[in-house]
C-alpha positions, -999 to 999 in steps of 0.1 A, spaced: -377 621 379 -343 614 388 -318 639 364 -290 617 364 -275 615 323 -245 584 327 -240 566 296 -245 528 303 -203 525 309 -192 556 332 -154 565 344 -163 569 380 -141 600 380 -167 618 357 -194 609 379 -214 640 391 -211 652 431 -249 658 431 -278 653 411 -313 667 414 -344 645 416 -377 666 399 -411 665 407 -409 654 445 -439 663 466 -426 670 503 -401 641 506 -387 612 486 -367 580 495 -334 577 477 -314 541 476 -280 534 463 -270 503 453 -235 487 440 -232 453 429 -268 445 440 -261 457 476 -272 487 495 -249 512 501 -266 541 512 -301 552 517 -317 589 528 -347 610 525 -345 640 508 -369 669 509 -381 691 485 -374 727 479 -407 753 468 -400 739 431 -404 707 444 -371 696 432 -345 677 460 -311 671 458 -292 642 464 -254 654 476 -218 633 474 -230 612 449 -198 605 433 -174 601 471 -203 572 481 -195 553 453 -155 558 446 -154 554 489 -176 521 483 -153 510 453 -124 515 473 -132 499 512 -145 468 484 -114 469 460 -141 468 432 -128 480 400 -164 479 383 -193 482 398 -233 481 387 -252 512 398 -289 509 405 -311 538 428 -341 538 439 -364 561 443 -395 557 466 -423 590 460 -446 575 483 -473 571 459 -449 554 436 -415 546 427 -389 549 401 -358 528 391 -326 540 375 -304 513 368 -284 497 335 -251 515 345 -217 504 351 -186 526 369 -157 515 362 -131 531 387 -104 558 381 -86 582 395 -73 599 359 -97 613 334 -93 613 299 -99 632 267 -120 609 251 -161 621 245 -171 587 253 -158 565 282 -163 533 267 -142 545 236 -112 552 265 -119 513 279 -118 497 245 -90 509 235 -66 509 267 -57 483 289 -67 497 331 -25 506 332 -13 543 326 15 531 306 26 528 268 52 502 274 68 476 302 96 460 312 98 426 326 124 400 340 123 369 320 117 346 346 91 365 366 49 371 362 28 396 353 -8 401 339 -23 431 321 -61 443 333 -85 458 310 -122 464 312 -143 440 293 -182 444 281 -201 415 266 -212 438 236 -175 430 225 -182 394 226 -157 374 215 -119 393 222 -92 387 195 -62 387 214 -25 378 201 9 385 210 35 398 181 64 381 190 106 387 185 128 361 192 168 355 187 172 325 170 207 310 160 215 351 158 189 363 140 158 377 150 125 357 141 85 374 139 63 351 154 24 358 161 12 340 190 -28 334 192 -47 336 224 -80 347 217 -108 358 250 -141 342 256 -171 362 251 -182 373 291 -217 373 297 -217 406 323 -191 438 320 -159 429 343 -121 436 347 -105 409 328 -66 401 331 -45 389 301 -15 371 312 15 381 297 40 369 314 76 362 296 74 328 307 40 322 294 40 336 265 73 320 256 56 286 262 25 295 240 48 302 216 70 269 219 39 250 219 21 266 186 55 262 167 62 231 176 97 233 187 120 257 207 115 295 197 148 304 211 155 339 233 127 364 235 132 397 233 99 417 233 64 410 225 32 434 219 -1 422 237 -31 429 215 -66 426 230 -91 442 205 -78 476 204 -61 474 232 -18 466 227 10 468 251 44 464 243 67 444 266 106 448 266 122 416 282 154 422 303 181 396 321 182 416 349 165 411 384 148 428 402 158 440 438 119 435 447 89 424 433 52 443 445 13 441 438 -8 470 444 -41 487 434 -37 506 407 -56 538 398 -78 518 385 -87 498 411 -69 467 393 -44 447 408 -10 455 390 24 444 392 57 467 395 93 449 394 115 478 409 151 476 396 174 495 420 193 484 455 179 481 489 190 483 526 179 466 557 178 489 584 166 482 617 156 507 646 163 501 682 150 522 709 145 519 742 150 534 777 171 528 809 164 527 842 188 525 872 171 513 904 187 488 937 223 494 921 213 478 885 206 491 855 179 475 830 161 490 800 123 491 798 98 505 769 120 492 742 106 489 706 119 478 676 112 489 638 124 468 608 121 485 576 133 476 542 150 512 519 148 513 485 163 536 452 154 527 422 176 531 388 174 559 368 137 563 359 119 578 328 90 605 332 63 579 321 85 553 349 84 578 372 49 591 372 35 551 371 57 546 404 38 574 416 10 555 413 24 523 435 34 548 463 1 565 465 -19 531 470 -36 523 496 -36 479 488 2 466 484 14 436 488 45 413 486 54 376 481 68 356 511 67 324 496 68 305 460 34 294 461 22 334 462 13 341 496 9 377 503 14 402 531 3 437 530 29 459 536 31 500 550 49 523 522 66 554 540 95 577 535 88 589 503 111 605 486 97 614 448 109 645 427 96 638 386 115 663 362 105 672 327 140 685 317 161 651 293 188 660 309 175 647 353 181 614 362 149 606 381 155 584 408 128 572 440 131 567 477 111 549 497 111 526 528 85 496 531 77 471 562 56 447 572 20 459 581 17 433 615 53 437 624 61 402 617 96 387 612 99 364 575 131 338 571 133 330 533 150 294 536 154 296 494 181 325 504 199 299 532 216 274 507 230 246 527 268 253 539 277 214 532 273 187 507 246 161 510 269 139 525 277 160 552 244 167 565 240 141 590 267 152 607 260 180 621 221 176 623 
Protein backbone atom coordinates (compact mmCIF):
# COMPACT_ATOMS: atom_id res chain seq x y z
CA UNK A 1 0.00 0.00 0.00
CA UNK A 2 1.47 3.13 -1.12
CA UNK A 3 1.63 5.74 2.21
CA UNK A 4 1.51 8.72 0.26
CA UNK A 5 -1.41 11.36 2.30
CA UNK A 6 -1.69 14.57 -0.66
CA UNK A 7 -4.88 16.26 -0.56
CA UNK A 8 -6.36 16.21 -4.18
CA UNK A 9 -4.59 19.98 -4.85
CA UNK A 10 -0.83 19.92 -3.39
CA UNK A 11 1.82 22.97 -3.41
CA UNK A 12 4.56 21.02 -4.90
CA UNK A 13 6.90 22.57 -2.25
CA UNK A 14 5.12 20.54 0.47
CA UNK A 15 5.47 17.47 -1.35
CA UNK A 16 7.30 14.74 0.65
CA UNK A 17 11.21 13.67 -0.38
CA UNK A 18 10.26 10.01 0.22
CA UNK A 19 7.44 7.95 0.83
CA UNK A 20 7.22 4.32 1.91
CA UNK A 21 5.28 1.64 0.04
CA UNK A 22 3.85 -1.28 2.73
CA UNK A 23 3.29 -4.67 2.39
CA UNK A 24 5.79 -5.48 -0.55
CA UNK A 25 6.91 -9.05 -0.85
CA UNK A 26 10.70 -9.04 -2.28
CA UNK A 27 10.34 -6.28 -4.94
CA UNK A 28 7.75 -3.96 -6.40
CA UNK A 29 7.55 -1.76 -9.57
CA UNK A 30 6.99 1.97 -8.97
CA UNK A 31 5.80 4.37 -12.03
CA UNK A 32 5.56 8.11 -11.95
CA UNK A 33 3.57 9.82 -14.13
CA UNK A 34 2.92 13.81 -14.85
CA UNK A 35 0.38 14.90 -17.18
CA UNK A 36 -0.36 11.31 -18.38
CA UNK A 37 3.39 10.79 -19.31
CA UNK A 38 6.07 8.63 -17.71
CA UNK A 39 8.55 10.28 -15.94
CA UNK A 40 10.25 7.89 -14.01
CA UNK A 41 10.10 4.28 -13.24
CA UNK A 42 12.29 1.87 -10.64
CA UNK A 43 12.07 -1.22 -8.65
CA UNK A 44 12.27 -0.99 -5.22
CA UNK A 45 13.06 -3.80 -2.77
CA UNK A 46 11.78 -4.58 0.36
CA UNK A 47 13.42 -4.33 3.75
CA UNK A 48 12.70 -7.51 6.62
CA UNK A 49 9.27 -5.59 7.32
CA UNK A 50 8.53 -5.75 3.93
CA UNK A 51 8.17 -2.20 3.62
CA UNK A 52 10.31 -0.19 0.48
CA UNK A 53 10.99 3.11 0.02
CA UNK A 54 10.64 5.26 -2.79
CA UNK A 55 13.48 8.24 -2.57
CA UNK A 56 13.47 11.99 -4.31
CA UNK A 57 10.03 11.98 -4.71
CA UNK A 58 9.49 15.58 -4.56
CA UNK A 59 13.11 16.80 -6.91
CA UNK A 60 11.53 14.19 -9.84
CA UNK A 61 8.55 16.10 -9.97
CA UNK A 62 9.55 20.01 -9.33
CA UNK A 63 12.87 18.92 -11.94
CA UNK A 64 9.95 17.50 -14.38
CA UNK A 65 7.78 20.72 -13.79
CA UNK A 66 10.62 22.86 -14.46
CA UNK A 67 12.66 21.20 -17.77
CA UNK A 68 8.50 21.26 -18.95
CA UNK A 69 7.59 24.90 -17.68
CA UNK A 70 4.42 23.15 -16.22
CA UNK A 71 2.88 25.17 -13.59
CA UNK A 72 0.30 22.32 -12.69
CA UNK A 73 0.66 19.06 -13.18
CA UNK A 74 -1.62 15.68 -12.63
CA UNK A 75 0.21 13.02 -10.49
CA UNK A 76 -0.61 9.37 -11.10
CA UNK A 77 1.95 6.10 -9.80
CA UNK A 78 1.78 2.96 -10.25
CA UNK A 79 2.48 0.33 -8.52
CA UNK A 80 3.12 -3.20 -10.04
CA UNK A 81 3.34 -6.19 -6.83
CA UNK A 82 3.63 -8.80 -9.28
CA UNK A 83 0.70 -10.57 -8.28
CA UNK A 84 -1.25 -7.39 -8.55
CA UNK A 85 -1.24 -3.77 -8.87
CA UNK A 86 -2.31 -0.62 -7.22
CA UNK A 87 -3.08 2.94 -8.56
CA UNK A 88 -2.70 6.30 -6.80
CA UNK A 89 -3.87 8.92 -8.75
CA UNK A 90 -6.66 12.10 -8.45
CA UNK A 91 -3.86 14.64 -7.45
CA UNK A 92 -2.81 17.78 -8.78
CA UNK A 93 0.81 19.82 -7.91
CA UNK A 94 0.62 23.00 -8.53
CA UNK A 95 4.36 24.46 -8.50
CA UNK A 96 6.09 26.71 -5.95
CA UNK A 97 8.96 27.61 -4.72
CA UNK A 98 7.46 29.64 -1.40
CA UNK A 99 5.30 27.93 1.17
CA UNK A 100 2.69 29.24 3.00
CA UNK A 101 0.86 29.31 6.24
CA UNK A 102 -2.25 28.20 5.20
CA UNK A 103 -3.49 24.36 6.67
CA UNK A 104 -4.89 23.71 3.37
CA UNK A 105 -3.24 24.38 -0.11
CA UNK A 106 -6.23 24.85 -1.97
CA UNK A 107 -7.44 27.60 0.60
CA UNK A 108 -3.76 29.43 -0.36
CA UNK A 109 -4.81 29.04 -4.42
CA UNK A 110 -8.30 30.34 -3.98
CA UNK A 111 -7.55 33.08 -2.49
CA UNK A 112 -4.18 34.42 -4.27
CA UNK A 113 -3.50 35.04 -7.61
CA UNK A 114 0.25 32.66 -8.62
CA UNK A 115 2.20 36.40 -7.97
CA UNK A 116 4.00 37.18 -4.52
CA UNK A 117 2.76 40.53 -4.54
CA UNK A 118 -0.05 42.76 -2.81
CA UNK A 119 -0.07 45.45 -5.44
CA UNK A 120 1.46 46.55 -9.13
CA UNK A 121 2.34 49.15 -11.11
CA UNK A 122 1.80 49.49 -14.69
CA UNK A 123 2.52 51.98 -17.71
CA UNK A 124 -0.62 52.92 -19.28
CA UNK A 125 0.11 51.91 -22.57
CA UNK A 126 1.74 48.67 -21.92
CA UNK A 127 0.32 44.68 -21.19
CA UNK A 128 0.13 42.60 -18.58
CA UNK A 129 -1.97 39.51 -17.30
CA UNK A 130 -2.33 38.16 -13.77
CA UNK A 131 -2.06 34.03 -13.35
CA UNK A 132 -3.91 32.23 -10.80
CA UNK A 133 -4.71 28.50 -10.35
CA UNK A 134 -8.10 27.50 -11.31
CA UNK A 135 -10.23 24.14 -10.22
CA UNK A 136 -13.53 23.21 -11.89
CA UNK A 137 -15.16 22.69 -8.39
CA UNK A 138 -15.19 26.66 -8.55
CA UNK A 139 -17.16 26.52 -11.66
CA UNK A 140 -18.14 29.53 -12.85
CA UNK A 141 -15.36 32.66 -11.62
CA UNK A 142 -16.93 36.03 -10.75
CA UNK A 143 -14.40 38.27 -11.87
CA UNK A 144 -14.65 42.35 -12.02
CA UNK A 145 -12.43 45.17 -11.89
CA UNK A 146 -13.26 48.28 -9.38
CA UNK A 147 -12.46 50.99 -11.34
CA UNK A 148 -11.16 55.00 -10.64
CA UNK A 149 -11.08 57.27 -13.25
CA UNK A 150 -10.49 61.31 -13.61
CA UNK A 151 -13.24 62.67 -15.27
CA UNK A 152 -13.58 66.45 -16.03
CA UNK A 153 -11.38 66.66 -12.48
CA UNK A 154 -13.15 64.55 -10.45
CA UNK A 155 -12.68 61.11 -9.69
CA UNK A 156 -15.49 58.59 -10.90
CA UNK A 157 -16.11 54.60 -9.34
CA UNK A 158 -16.81 52.45 -11.94
CA UNK A 159 -17.24 48.40 -11.66
CA UNK A 160 -16.21 46.78 -14.70
CA UNK A 161 -17.67 42.98 -15.24
CA UNK A 162 -15.71 40.27 -16.72
CA UNK A 163 -16.75 37.13 -15.39
CA UNK A 164 -14.55 33.42 -16.11
CA UNK A 165 -15.99 30.43 -17.74
CA UNK A 166 -16.30 27.36 -15.69
CA UNK A 167 -12.94 25.02 -16.82
CA UNK A 168 -13.64 21.46 -17.12
CA UNK A 169 -9.93 20.24 -15.65
CA UNK A 170 -7.64 22.21 -12.81
CA UNK A 171 -5.25 24.76 -14.84
CA UNK A 172 -3.33 28.12 -14.57
CA UNK A 173 -5.62 30.60 -15.88
CA UNK A 174 -4.49 34.28 -16.76
CA UNK A 175 -6.80 37.31 -16.25
CA UNK A 176 -5.82 40.15 -18.42
CA UNK A 177 -5.50 43.19 -16.82
CA UNK A 178 -3.96 45.35 -18.83
CA UNK A 179 -4.50 49.30 -18.58
CA UNK A 180 -5.40 49.31 -22.03
CA UNK A 181 -7.89 46.66 -21.77
CA UNK A 182 -9.52 47.23 -19.05
CA UNK A 183 -9.88 50.83 -19.99
CA UNK A 184 -11.65 49.62 -23.17
CA UNK A 185 -13.97 47.20 -21.18
CA UNK A 186 -14.83 49.94 -19.42
CA UNK A 187 -15.49 52.52 -22.33
CA UNK A 188 -17.51 49.85 -23.90
CA UNK A 189 -19.92 48.89 -20.78
CA UNK A 190 -20.48 52.69 -20.20
CA UNK A 191 -21.11 53.66 -23.30
CA UNK A 192 -18.97 56.51 -23.79
CA UNK A 193 -15.38 57.78 -22.86
CA UNK A 194 -14.46 56.92 -19.15
CA UNK A 195 -11.84 59.50 -19.10
CA UNK A 196 -8.02 58.98 -17.33
CA UNK A 197 -7.55 55.84 -15.23
CA UNK A 198 -5.87 55.90 -12.34
CA UNK A 199 -5.98 52.49 -10.59
CA UNK A 200 -8.19 49.49 -10.67
CA UNK A 201 -8.52 46.23 -8.23
CA UNK A 202 -8.81 42.83 -10.16
CA UNK A 203 -11.19 40.54 -8.31
CA UNK A 204 -11.30 36.87 -9.35
CA UNK A 205 -13.32 35.00 -6.62
CA UNK A 206 -11.27 35.66 -3.66
CA UNK A 207 -8.58 36.45 -5.33
CA UNK A 208 -7.90 40.82 -5.89
CA UNK A 209 -4.99 42.76 -6.98
CA UNK A 210 -4.73 46.24 -7.04
CA UNK A 211 -3.11 47.99 -9.91
CA UNK A 212 -1.60 51.66 -9.74
CA UNK A 213 -1.33 53.20 -13.28
CA UNK A 214 1.63 55.50 -13.97
CA UNK A 215 2.66 57.93 -17.18
CA UNK A 216 6.01 56.84 -16.93
CA UNK A 217 7.94 54.37 -19.12
CA UNK A 218 9.68 51.98 -18.57
CA UNK A 219 13.47 51.61 -19.55
CA UNK A 220 12.65 47.74 -20.31
CA UNK A 221 9.96 45.56 -20.50
CA UNK A 222 10.70 41.42 -19.45
CA UNK A 223 8.68 38.00 -19.16
CA UNK A 224 9.90 35.32 -16.96
CA UNK A 225 8.88 32.24 -14.88
CA UNK A 226 7.80 33.15 -11.88
CA UNK A 227 8.05 31.07 -8.70
CA UNK A 228 5.30 29.70 -9.65
CA UNK A 229 6.00 28.40 -12.70
CA UNK A 230 3.63 31.08 -14.40
CA UNK A 231 4.71 33.36 -17.00
CA UNK A 232 4.82 36.99 -15.44
CA UNK A 233 5.48 40.27 -16.51
CA UNK A 234 8.03 42.97 -14.80
CA UNK A 235 8.25 46.64 -16.33
CA UNK A 236 11.65 47.86 -14.68
CA UNK A 237 11.69 51.62 -14.23
CA UNK A 238 15.33 52.78 -13.85
CA UNK A 239 18.21 53.70 -16.69
CA UNK A 240 20.32 51.47 -18.75
CA UNK A 241 23.72 51.40 -20.54
CA UNK A 242 24.98 49.69 -23.61
CA UNK A 243 28.31 48.47 -23.08
CA UNK A 244 30.10 46.44 -25.38
CA UNK A 245 33.36 44.27 -24.72
CA UNK A 246 36.17 43.97 -27.12
CA UNK A 247 38.96 41.57 -26.80
CA UNK A 248 41.33 40.24 -28.75
CA UNK A 249 44.99 39.41 -29.36
CA UNK A 250 47.98 40.56 -31.49
CA UNK A 251 50.30 38.95 -33.31
CA UNK A 252 53.45 40.35 -35.12
CA UNK A 253 54.77 38.03 -37.83
CA UNK A 254 56.75 38.97 -41.67
CA UNK A 255 56.96 42.67 -40.43
CA UNK A 256 52.90 43.06 -39.86
CA UNK A 257 50.93 43.06 -37.16
CA UNK A 258 47.27 41.54 -37.21
CA UNK A 259 44.96 40.53 -34.31
CA UNK A 260 43.59 36.91 -33.96
CA UNK A 261 41.17 35.23 -31.26
CA UNK A 262 39.10 38.29 -31.02
CA UNK A 263 35.59 38.05 -29.29
CA UNK A 264 33.07 40.38 -28.67
CA UNK A 265 30.40 40.60 -25.78
CA UNK A 266 27.32 43.03 -25.96
CA UNK A 267 25.49 43.34 -22.87
CA UNK A 268 22.73 45.68 -21.89
CA UNK A 269 23.33 47.35 -17.64
CA UNK A 270 20.49 48.11 -15.75
CA UNK A 271 19.56 50.10 -12.13
CA UNK A 272 16.41 50.30 -11.19
CA UNK A 273 14.63 53.33 -9.21
CA UNK A 274 14.44 53.27 -5.74
CA UNK A 275 12.61 50.01 -4.82
CA UNK A 276 10.27 49.02 -1.94
CA UNK A 277 11.01 45.68 0.23
CA UNK A 278 7.97 43.83 -1.36
CA UNK A 279 9.59 45.52 -5.08
CA UNK A 280 12.63 44.41 -4.20
CA UNK A 281 12.09 40.85 -2.97
CA UNK A 282 9.54 40.19 -6.29
CA UNK A 283 12.68 41.38 -8.56
CA UNK A 284 14.40 38.79 -6.72
CA UNK A 285 12.36 36.60 -8.12
CA UNK A 286 12.96 37.72 -12.01
CA UNK A 287 16.77 37.51 -11.41
CA UNK A 288 16.64 34.09 -10.02
CA UNK A 289 14.66 32.53 -13.13
CA UNK A 290 15.78 30.36 -15.13
CA UNK A 291 12.99 31.25 -18.44
CA UNK A 292 13.23 35.17 -19.39
CA UNK A 293 12.44 36.67 -22.21
CA UNK A 294 12.15 40.05 -24.11
CA UNK A 295 10.23 41.55 -26.99
CA UNK A 296 12.10 42.33 -30.34
CA UNK A 297 9.27 43.17 -32.27
CA UNK A 298 5.43 44.70 -32.00
CA UNK A 299 3.92 41.61 -32.93
CA UNK A 300 5.59 39.84 -29.52
CA UNK A 301 8.32 37.87 -30.67
CA UNK A 302 10.53 36.67 -28.00
CA UNK A 303 14.20 35.89 -27.39
CA UNK A 304 15.47 34.41 -24.33
CA UNK A 305 18.00 36.27 -22.78
CA UNK A 306 21.21 35.45 -20.08
CA UNK A 307 20.64 37.53 -16.65
CA UNK A 308 24.26 38.09 -14.99
CA UNK A 309 26.03 40.68 -12.82
CA UNK A 310 23.82 40.72 -10.16
CA UNK A 311 24.02 43.13 -7.86
CA UNK A 312 20.93 42.82 -5.09
CA UNK A 313 21.28 44.06 -1.41
CA UNK A 314 17.12 44.10 0.16
CA UNK A 315 17.17 46.26 3.57
CA UNK A 316 14.47 46.14 6.13
CA UNK A 317 15.46 49.56 7.76
CA UNK A 318 12.58 52.75 6.04
CA UNK A 319 15.20 54.66 5.92
CA UNK A 320 17.59 52.39 2.53
CA UNK A 321 16.90 53.18 -0.73
CA UNK A 322 17.00 49.79 -2.39
CA UNK A 323 18.14 49.90 -5.68
CA UNK A 324 19.24 46.63 -8.28
CA UNK A 325 22.04 45.88 -10.67
CA UNK A 326 22.07 43.70 -13.25
CA UNK A 327 23.44 43.20 -16.88
CA UNK A 328 21.29 41.16 -19.51
CA UNK A 329 22.24 39.83 -23.29
CA UNK A 330 21.10 38.03 -25.77
CA UNK A 331 21.22 34.16 -25.12
CA UNK A 332 22.55 33.26 -29.14
CA UNK A 333 24.70 36.34 -29.32
CA UNK A 334 22.66 37.86 -32.01
CA UNK A 335 22.70 41.54 -33.06
CA UNK A 336 18.71 43.27 -33.06
CA UNK A 337 18.11 46.79 -35.09
CA UNK A 338 14.68 48.30 -33.83
CA UNK A 339 13.70 50.38 -37.09
CA UNK A 340 10.61 51.89 -34.75
CA UNK A 341 13.80 53.67 -32.79
CA UNK A 342 15.29 55.02 -36.46
CA UNK A 343 12.66 57.72 -37.35
CA UNK A 344 13.27 58.91 -40.83
CA UNK A 345 15.83 62.04 -40.96
CA UNK A 346 13.65 63.76 -43.88
CA UNK A 347 10.11 64.48 -44.86
CA UNK A 348 8.15 62.27 -47.18
CA UNK A 349 9.07 64.38 -49.86
CA UNK A 350 12.51 63.96 -49.56
CA UNK A 351 12.84 60.33 -49.57
CA UNK A 352 13.44 59.68 -53.10
CA UNK A 353 16.19 61.59 -53.06
CA UNK A 354 18.52 59.98 -51.44
CA UNK A 355 17.15 56.40 -51.82
Amino acid sequence: MVRLYLDTYSLSVGLPNSFNIDQVDGSVEVSLFLQGRLVYTTRLYADSQGTSTFYEFRQIVEQYMLSHELAVASLEISVDYGQGGEQYEDKYIVFSRYNNTNDYYIDFLKKHFLVNRTYLTMPRDKYNSLPFFITPEEGAVAAYFDCIFEQDGELVNIRVNNNIASQSAPRVYYLSCSPPSVKYMADRQEGEDCGKLLSFTAHVGLRSMTVYVTDDTPSATFYFLNSYNAQETIHIFGTTTFKTAVSKKEAYAFGESSFYDKSIERKWEVKTVALTQEEALWFNEFLESDVVYIDITQDYDHETILISDITSEISDSSKDLVHIKFSWKFSNGTRWINEDRYPQQFTAPFNDVFK
